[in-house]
Structures are given as C-alpha cells and as structure tokens.
N, C-alpha and C positions, 0 to 999 in steps of 0.2 A: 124646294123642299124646306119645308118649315122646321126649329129648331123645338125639342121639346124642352119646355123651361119646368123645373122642381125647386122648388123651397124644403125647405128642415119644418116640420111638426114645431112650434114654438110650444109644445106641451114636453113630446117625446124625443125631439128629432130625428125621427124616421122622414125619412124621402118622401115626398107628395109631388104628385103632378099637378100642377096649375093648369086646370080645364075640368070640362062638363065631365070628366071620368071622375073626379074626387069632388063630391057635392058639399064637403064639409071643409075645405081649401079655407084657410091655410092650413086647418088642421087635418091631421089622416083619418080621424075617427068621429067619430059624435062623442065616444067618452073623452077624448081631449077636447073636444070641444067645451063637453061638461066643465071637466074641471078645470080648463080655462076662467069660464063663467063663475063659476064656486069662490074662484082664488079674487077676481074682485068682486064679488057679494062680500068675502069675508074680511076685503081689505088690508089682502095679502099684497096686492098691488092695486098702486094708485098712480096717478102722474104729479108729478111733482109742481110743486106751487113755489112762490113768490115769500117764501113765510118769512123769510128775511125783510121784508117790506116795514117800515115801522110804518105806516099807515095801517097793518095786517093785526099790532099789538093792543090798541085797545077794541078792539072789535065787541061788539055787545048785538045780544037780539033784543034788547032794553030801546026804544026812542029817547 
C-alpha cells in the first residue's frame, strides 16, 4: 500500500495531494496558480543573484 504524499499550496497553504487528482500541483487551485504567476510578472519575487559580484558593478548595455 502506497503512502499518499501532500504538500502546503505555496500560495495559500492548504493541503494538496501530489497526483493526477490535483492537476494544478503544487498549487490547490488555478487561482493560486494565477497569482503565483502575477507575483513574478510583477516582481514580487525574483531569485536572487550574485549582485555583490564587483564584476556585476559597472555593467552597461553600451559596447
């Protein structure tokens, strides 16, 4: 017998079953989905970079 594995909604943290039952995994909904999507369109969240790099400081789109 197989164990059934759940994760937390990374939108809402509601319970979700990881499998073909929740087609929107990891999220519980389409609208967490949405506004998952939304939050980095609007660059609410980004992954983080190197900006400490001094190679990063004079950066130009100039040749």
């Amino acid at each position: 017998m197989s164990e059934v594995l759940t994760v937390e909604c990374p939108t809402c943290d509601n319970t979700v079953v990881w499998g073909e039952i929740s087609p929107h995994r990891p999220f519980c909904s389409k609208r967490c989905q949405l506004i998952d999507l939304g939050e980095w369109a609007s660059e609410e969240k980004r992954i983080a970079s190197q900006s400490d790099s001094p190679e990063n400081d004079n950066w130009s789109e100039e040749p």
